[in-house]
N, C-alpha and C positions, 0 to 999 in steps of 0.2 A: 420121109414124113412130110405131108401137108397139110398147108393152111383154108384149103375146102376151094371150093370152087371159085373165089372173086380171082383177078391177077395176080400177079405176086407184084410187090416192089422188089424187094429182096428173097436172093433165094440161094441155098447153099447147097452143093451137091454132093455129097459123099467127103465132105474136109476130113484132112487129113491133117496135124503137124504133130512133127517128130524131133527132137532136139537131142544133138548131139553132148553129152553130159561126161564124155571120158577124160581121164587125165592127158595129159601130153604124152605126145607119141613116145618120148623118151623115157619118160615113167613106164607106163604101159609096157616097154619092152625089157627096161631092167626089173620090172615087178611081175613079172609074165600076164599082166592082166589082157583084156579085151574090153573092146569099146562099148561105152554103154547107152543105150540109145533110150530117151524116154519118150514115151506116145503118150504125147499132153490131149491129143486129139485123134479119134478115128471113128473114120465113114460115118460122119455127122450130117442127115441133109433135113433140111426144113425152108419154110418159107413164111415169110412176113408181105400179109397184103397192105394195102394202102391203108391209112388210118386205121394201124392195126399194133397195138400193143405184145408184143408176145415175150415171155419172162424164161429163162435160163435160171434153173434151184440146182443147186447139190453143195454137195459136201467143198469145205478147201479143197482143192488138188482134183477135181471135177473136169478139171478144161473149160469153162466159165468166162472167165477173163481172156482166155488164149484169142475163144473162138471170137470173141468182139472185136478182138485187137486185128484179127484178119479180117474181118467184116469191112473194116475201117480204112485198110492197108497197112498198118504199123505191123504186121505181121504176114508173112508170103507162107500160104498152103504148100507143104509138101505131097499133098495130094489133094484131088478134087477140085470143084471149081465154084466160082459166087458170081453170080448176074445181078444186075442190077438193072432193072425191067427187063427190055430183050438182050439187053447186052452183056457180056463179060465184064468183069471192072476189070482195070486196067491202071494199077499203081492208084493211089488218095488220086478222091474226089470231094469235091465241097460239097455236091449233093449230101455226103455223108459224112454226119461228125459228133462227138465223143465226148461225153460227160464223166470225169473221174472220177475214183472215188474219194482221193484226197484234196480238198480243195486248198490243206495247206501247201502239198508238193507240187501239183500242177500248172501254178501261176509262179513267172517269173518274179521277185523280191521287189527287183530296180527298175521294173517298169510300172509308171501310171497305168490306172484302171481301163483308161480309154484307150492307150496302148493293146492290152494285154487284149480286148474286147475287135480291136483294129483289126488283129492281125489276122484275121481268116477273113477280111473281106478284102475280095480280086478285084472287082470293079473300081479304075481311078476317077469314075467318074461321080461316086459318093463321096460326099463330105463326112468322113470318118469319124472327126469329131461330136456332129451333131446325130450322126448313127447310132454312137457310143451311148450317146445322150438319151435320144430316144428307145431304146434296146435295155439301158437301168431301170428306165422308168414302167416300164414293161414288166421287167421281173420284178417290183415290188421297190426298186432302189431310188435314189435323186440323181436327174440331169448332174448335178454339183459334184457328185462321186465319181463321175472321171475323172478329176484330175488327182485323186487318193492314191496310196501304195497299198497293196495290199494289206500289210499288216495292220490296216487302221480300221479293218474289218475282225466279225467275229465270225467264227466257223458257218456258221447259216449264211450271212450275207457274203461271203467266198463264194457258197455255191452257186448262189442265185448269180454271181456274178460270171460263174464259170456257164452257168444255162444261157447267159445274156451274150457270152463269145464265141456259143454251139450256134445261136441263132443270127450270129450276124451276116454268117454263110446263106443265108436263106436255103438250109436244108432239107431233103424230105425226109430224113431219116438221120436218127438220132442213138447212136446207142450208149446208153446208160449204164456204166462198171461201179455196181455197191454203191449210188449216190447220195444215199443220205445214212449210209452205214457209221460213218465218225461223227455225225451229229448227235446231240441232245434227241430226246423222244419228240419234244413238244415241236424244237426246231423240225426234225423229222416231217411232221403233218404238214408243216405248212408247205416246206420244198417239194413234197410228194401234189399237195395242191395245186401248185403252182405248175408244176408239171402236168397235169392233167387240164387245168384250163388251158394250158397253153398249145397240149397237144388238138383239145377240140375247136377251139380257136385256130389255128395255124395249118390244121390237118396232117400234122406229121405222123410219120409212125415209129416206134420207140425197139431196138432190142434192150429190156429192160433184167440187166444180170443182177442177182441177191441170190443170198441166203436165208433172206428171213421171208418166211411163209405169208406172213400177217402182211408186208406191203407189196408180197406179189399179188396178193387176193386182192387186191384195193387196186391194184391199178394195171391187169394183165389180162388182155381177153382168150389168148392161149397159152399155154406153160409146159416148154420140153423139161424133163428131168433125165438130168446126166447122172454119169456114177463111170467113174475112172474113162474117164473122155470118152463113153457111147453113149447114145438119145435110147435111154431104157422107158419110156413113156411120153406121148407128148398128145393132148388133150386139150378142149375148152374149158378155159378155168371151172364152170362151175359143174361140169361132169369131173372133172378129177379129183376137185374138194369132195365131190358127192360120193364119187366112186373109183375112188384108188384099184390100177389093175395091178401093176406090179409090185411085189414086196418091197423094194427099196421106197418109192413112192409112198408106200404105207406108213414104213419105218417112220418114213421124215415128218408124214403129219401125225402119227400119233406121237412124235418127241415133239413136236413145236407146243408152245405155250398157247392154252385157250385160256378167253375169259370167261365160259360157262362152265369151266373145269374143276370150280375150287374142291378139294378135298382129291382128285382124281390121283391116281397113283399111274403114271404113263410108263410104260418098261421102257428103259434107256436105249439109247442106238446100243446093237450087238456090235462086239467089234468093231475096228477102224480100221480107212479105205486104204486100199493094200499098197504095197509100193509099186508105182507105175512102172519103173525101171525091169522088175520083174514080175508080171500080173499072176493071176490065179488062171491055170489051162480052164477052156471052156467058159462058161458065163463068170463073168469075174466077180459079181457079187454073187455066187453059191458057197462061199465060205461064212457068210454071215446072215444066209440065206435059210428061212425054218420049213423051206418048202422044197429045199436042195434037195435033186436024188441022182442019180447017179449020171443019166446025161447031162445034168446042169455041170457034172464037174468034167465030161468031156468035149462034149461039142457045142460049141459057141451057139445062140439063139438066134433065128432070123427077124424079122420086124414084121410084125401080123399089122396090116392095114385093116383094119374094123371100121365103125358106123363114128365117120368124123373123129376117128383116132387114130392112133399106134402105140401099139408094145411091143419091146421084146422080150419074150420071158417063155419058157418051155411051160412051166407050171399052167402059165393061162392056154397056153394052146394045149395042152393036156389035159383043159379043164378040173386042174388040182388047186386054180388060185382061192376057190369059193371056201 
């Protein structure tokens, strides 16, 4: 799946991860079990051009977070591969860096702000301190709050300060795990703001992961949709708001909350996403599927490249989605 004709900066080729989840061998042998392998992630490819937003939606247990965390290095692909413009990446890179989603867990307690903001810059020949300095003042904070502990902050100003130690690395590429998911609504607006002028100011490009519809619409100029770690749709945001191909896709924006909705009665998500450990033979969402027929329950779907799209879904290639 691609991101249309500019370069890529980033680009993922068929990822792959697989996480070994069994008991200990000793178990396993006195309990007769076998090993049980979960596929957080598969044959996942897409591509992020320059100054290019693109958003990751689905459900918990989506592979979401996995695939960021490999984007980044914190996690090595059991299959397939990530470049990073012509090249492979090769173990972390500071070109590439990681905004979390909790800004209470990810910042060290006993380190100063200026510390915590220091530590992703390589060059000894920047004066760290007045970095620190200028990089708060940047995301909304004061020169004066470097020398603060964390906890003398409130969950908004954490984050702004976890954006101010993504950008000390002078990055081109940013990716974003649920960032302003444990804030406040109102806090919300403004980190999401800030993120945005900073990206057009600074020219970065964002992989921007959530679940919530409403701030992928705001701030993603394309949006893959996962469902049990495969890329079941991936579109320009405003043809996929417009025109949902695949039912899971549909699913999610008719349960998301509108504001021009009031009185609307939305049918709830059907069922819940299966367990990875053992999926569903064939397209793995046709058990929750109202357009399941019968090869949706045995052979897996391929990826239909369309007009600046992709799906994969038997129904639209069937021409059964309409």
């Amino acid at each position: 799946m691609t991101a249309g004709p500019r370069p890529a900066l980033v680009r993922a080729d068929h990822l792959g991860r697989v996480f070994d989840v069994s008991k200990p061998w000793l178990n396993r042998v006195l309990e007769g079990e076998d090993r049980k392998l979960l596929h957080a992630v598969t044959d996942v490819s897409f591509e992020i051009a320059p100054n290019e937003v693109y958003a990751l939606v689905g459900e918990s247990g989506s592979g979401k977070s996995t695939i960021g965390k490999m984007i980044v290095g914190l996690l090595q692909p059991t299959a397939g591969d990530i470049a990073i413009g012509e090249s492979p990446r090769t173990g972390r890179s500071t070109r590439l860096q990681m905004i979390f989603q909790s800004p209470f867990a990810s910042m060290n307690p006993r380190w100063r702000v200026r510390d915590i903001i220091a530590e992703t810059i390589a060059d000894p020949s920047i004066d760290r301190g007045a970095r620190a300095g200028e990089l708060l003042e940047k995301v909304g904070l004061s020169a004066e709050d470097a020398e603060k502990f964390p906890h003398e902050f409130s969950g908004g100003q954490r984050q702004r300060i976890a954006v101010a130690r993504a950008l000390a690395a002078d990055p081109d590429f940013i990716v974003c795990d649920e960032p302003t998911s444990a804030l406040d609504v109102s806090v919300q607006a403004q980190v999401l703001n800030l993120m945005r002028d900073l990206q057009e100011e600074l020219a970065l490009s964002y992989l921007f992961i959530s679940h919530d519809l409403a701030v992928v619409r705001y701030m993603a100029d394309r949006i893959g949709v996962l469902y049990l770690g495969r890329l079941v749709e991936d579109a320009p945001r405003d043809a996929l708001f417009a025109e949902p191909l695949h039912p899971y896709t549909r699913m999610l924006l008719e349960a998301a909350p509108r504001l021009d909705a009031f009185g609307r009665e939305a049918p709830p998500p059907q069922g819940e996403i299966p367990d990875p450990i053992d999926p569903p033979s064939g397209c793995a969402f046709h058990p929750r599927c109202p357009l399941a027929n019968r090869r949706c329950k045995t052979e897996a779907p391929r990826t239909l490249a369309l007009e600046n799209r992709c799906v994969a879904c038997h129904a639209v290639e069937e021409g059964r989605s309409a």
